[in-house]
N, C-alpha and C positions, 0 to 999 in steps of 0.2 A: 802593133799598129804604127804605121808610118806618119809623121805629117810633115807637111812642107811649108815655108814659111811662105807667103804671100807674098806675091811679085811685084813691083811697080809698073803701076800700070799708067804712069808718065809716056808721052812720045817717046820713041828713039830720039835718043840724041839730048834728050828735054833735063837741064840740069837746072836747080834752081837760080846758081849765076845768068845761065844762057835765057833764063824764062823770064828776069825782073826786069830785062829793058823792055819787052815785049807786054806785061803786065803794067808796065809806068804810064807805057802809051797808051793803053787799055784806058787806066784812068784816068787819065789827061780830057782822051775824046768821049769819055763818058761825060765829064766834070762841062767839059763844051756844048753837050748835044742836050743837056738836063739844063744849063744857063740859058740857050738860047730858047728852049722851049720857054721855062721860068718868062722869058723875056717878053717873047713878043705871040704868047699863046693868048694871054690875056685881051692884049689889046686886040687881036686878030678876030676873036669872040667876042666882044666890046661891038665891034664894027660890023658884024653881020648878024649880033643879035638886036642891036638899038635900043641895049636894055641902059639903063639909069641908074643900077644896083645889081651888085656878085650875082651872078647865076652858081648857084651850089652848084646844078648838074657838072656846068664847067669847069667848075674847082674841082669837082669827082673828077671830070676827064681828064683834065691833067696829070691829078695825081696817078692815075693810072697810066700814061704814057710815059710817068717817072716810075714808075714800076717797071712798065717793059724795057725803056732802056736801059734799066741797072739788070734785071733778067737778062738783057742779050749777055751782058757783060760779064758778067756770073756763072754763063755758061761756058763763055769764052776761059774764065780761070777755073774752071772743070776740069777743063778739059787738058790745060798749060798743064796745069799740076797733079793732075789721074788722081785725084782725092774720090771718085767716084759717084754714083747716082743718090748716094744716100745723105754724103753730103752737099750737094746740089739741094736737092730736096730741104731739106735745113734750111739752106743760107737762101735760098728765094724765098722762104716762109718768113722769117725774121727779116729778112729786107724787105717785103713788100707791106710786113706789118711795120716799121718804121717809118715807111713813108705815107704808107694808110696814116698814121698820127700827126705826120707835117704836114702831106698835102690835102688831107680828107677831112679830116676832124681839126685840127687847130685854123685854119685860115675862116670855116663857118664860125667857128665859136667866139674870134673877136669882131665878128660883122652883126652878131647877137646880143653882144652888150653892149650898153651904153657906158663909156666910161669919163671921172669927172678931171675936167681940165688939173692940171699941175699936178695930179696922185701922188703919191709915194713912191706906192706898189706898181703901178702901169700909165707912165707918162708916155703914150702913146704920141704923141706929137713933138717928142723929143728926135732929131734925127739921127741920135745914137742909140736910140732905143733898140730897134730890131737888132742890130750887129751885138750889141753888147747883151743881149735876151739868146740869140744862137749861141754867143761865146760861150756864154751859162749853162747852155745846156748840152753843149760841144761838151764842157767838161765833165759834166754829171757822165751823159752817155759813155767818154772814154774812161772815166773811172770806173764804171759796172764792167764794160769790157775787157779793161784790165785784168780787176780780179776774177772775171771767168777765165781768161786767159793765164791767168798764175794759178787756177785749180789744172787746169787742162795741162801746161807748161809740167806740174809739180808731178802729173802720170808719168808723163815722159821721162822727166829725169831718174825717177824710181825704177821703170821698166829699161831703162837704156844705159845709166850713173850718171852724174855728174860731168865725165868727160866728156859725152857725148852732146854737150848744150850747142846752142846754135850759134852762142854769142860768150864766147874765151875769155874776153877782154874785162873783166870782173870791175878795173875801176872806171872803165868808159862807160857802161851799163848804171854803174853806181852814180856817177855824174851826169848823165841822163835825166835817171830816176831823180834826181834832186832838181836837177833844173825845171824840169817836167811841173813838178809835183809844186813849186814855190811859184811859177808862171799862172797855174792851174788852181793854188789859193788865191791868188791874188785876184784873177778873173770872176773866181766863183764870189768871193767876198761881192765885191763894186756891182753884180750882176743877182746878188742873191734876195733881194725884196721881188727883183722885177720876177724870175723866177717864181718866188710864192706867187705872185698875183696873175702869172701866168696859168701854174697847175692849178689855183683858184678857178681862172674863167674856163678855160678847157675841161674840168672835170663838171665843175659846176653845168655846164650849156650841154655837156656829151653823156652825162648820168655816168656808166659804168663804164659805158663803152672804151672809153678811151685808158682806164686801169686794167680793161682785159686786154685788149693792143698790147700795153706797155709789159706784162706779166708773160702774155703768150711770143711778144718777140725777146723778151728775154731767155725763157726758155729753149726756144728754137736757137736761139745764140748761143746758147751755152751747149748744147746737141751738136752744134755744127761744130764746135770745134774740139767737143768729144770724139767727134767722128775724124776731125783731123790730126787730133794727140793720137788716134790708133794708128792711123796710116802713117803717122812719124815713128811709132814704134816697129810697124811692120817691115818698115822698108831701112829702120835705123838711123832715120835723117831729121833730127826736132828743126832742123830748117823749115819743114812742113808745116808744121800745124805755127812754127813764129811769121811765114808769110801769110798764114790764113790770118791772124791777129793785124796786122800791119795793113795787111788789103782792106779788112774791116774798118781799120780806124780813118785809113785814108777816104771811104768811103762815105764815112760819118760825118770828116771833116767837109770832102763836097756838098753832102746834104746840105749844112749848116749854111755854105756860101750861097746855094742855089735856093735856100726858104728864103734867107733874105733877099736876095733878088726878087722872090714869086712877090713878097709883100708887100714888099716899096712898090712894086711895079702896081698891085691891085689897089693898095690904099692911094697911089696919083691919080688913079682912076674913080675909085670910088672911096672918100676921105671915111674913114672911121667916125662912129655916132660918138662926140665928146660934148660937153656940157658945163657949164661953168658953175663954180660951186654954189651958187644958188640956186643950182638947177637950171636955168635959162641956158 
């Protein structure tokens, strides 16, 4: 019996050097087209509802117009990098459940409680709170994707060796990972009560729902880029499945800059229920 190794099924022409300016700009005009929605979808709805308080449906509809266009986008590096339909399938599964958790479930859940002036845990009326509550969770998320990404990574270099990594330069890698990883404690430390009292009110006001989001887009995360550790082995190139990691993470960090945009912009409009510690 004969077999043949599987083709890449990349453009002619499509090298991953030739594809990364093209994928930059990708994320650029996604990282733009998700801000200005974030921006001024709000108030646009604000003004031809004459409502006084979030319309949930509105917060859904957003959050779905942040799903389609990270979907177009998604399609668009499909198709740069011939990773195929299966990982497509994946990465819009786990992306549209990540954003179901920022722009669906988290923005009802703090319009749902009432929280008390000066907290600890959710000084909501701090105006570093949001950025520094993304930073926080900027980092949790790119540390889960890491380490899927170094189980996925670790196929490759066993089915390929060692010489075949993406990335030569052993102590650039290594100073990286260090600067990375020290920038990444330090944010989580200053961000990490707020955090507790975050997955507090978001689990608390969404019951389960929002632990099956977080479990099922993890899953699909980790899928997708099983599916792209295979195509790095098939075609011999761990470039592959290290651009699938890096699109991801770039992808996560837009998220983060465009929730806090969606929030500032929603709490101007309609202030969060706070209350002074007597209650009043």
């Amino acid at each position: 019996m004969i077999s043949h190794a599987p083709t890449d099924t990349r453009p002619a022409g499509t090298t991953l050097a030739t594809a990364l300016p093209r994928l930059l700009t990708g994320v650029s005009l996604l990282g733009v087209a998700m801000t200005g929605t974030a921006a001024l979808a709000p108030g646009l709805a604000w003004r031809a509802g004459g409502l006084d308080h979030p319309d949930y449906l509105m917060i859904a509809g957003i959050g779905l117009v942040m799903i389609a266009l990270s979907s177009l986008f998604l399609t668009y590096v499909a198709r740069v990098l011939g990773l195929g339909a299966a990982w497509l399938g994946l990465a819009l599964l786990s992306n549209a459940l990540i954003l179901v958790g920022k722009f669906v479930l988290a923005p009802p859940a703090f319009y749902r409680t009432t929280f008390v002036q000066g907290d600890l845990f959710l000084d909501v009326q701090s105006p570093t709170f949001f950025p520094l509550l993304a930073a926080g969770v900027c980092v949790v998320q790119a540390g889960v994707l890491a380490l899927l990404y170094a189980w996925a990574r670790g196929r490759v270099t066993i089915a390929l060796g060692p010489g075949q990594g993406a990335f030569r330069q052993a102590n650039l890698v290594a100073a990286l990972i260090t600067v990375g990883f020290t920038l990444g404690a330090c944010v989580f430390a200053a961000s990490s009560l707020s955090l507790i009292g975050y997955a507090l009110v978001v689990a608390g006001t969404t019951g389960a729902a929002a632990a099956v989001v977080v479990l099922l887009a993890m899953g699909a995360g980790g899928a997708a880029l099983h599916v792209a550790a295979g195509r790095s082995i098939s075609v011999r190139d761990a470039a592959v499945v290290t651009s699938a990691f890096w699109l991801a993470l770039s992808m996560l960090l837009v998220y983060q800059v465009v929730w806090v945009v969606f929030m500032t912009v929603l709490v101007s409009m309609w202030p969060l229920k706070v209350v002074a510690q007597s209650g009043k």
